[in-house]
C-alpha positions, 0 to 999 in steps of 0.5 A: 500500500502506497503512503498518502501525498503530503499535497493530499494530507493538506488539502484534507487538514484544510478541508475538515474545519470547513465541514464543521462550519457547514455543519454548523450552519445547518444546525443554525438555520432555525436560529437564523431564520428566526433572526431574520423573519422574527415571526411567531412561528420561527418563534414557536420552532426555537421554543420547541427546539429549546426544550430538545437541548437545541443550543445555538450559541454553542453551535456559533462558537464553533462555526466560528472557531472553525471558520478561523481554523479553516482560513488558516489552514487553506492559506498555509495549504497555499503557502506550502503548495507555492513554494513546493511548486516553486522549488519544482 
């Protein structure tokens, strides 16, 4: 069995945070559908979710961190990507 390329250990390094965000944001719809309608049935939804342990705040942080991660990631990705090409 063959080792995995380190071009492919990055690209997955850098790809993992931004599933977590996608997650994240699939988690947050009902939040940001109330944000943004405020209307009493996406209320009445967050009440019935609140009441299944639904948590948004916690589910934003780690979009966020995620995110951060994410963007640091994929830039260092690019930086060793550049300079591998270029030594090439």
């Amino acid at each position: 069995m063959s080792r995995p390329q380190p071009t492919s250990i990055r690209l997955v390094v850098s790809l993992l945070p931004w599933v977590i965000v996608g997650g994240a944001l699939i988690y947050l719809s009902p939040a940001i559908a109330h944000l943004a309608l405020r209307d009493e049935l996406t209320a009445t939804w967050l009440k019935t979710l609140s009441r299944t342990g639904y948590y948004p705040r916690e589910a934003s942080i780690a979009a966020g961190i995620s995110a951060i991660a994410g963007i640091v990631l994929t830039l260092q990705g690019n930086g060793q990507q550049r300079s591998a090409d270029e030594k090439a």
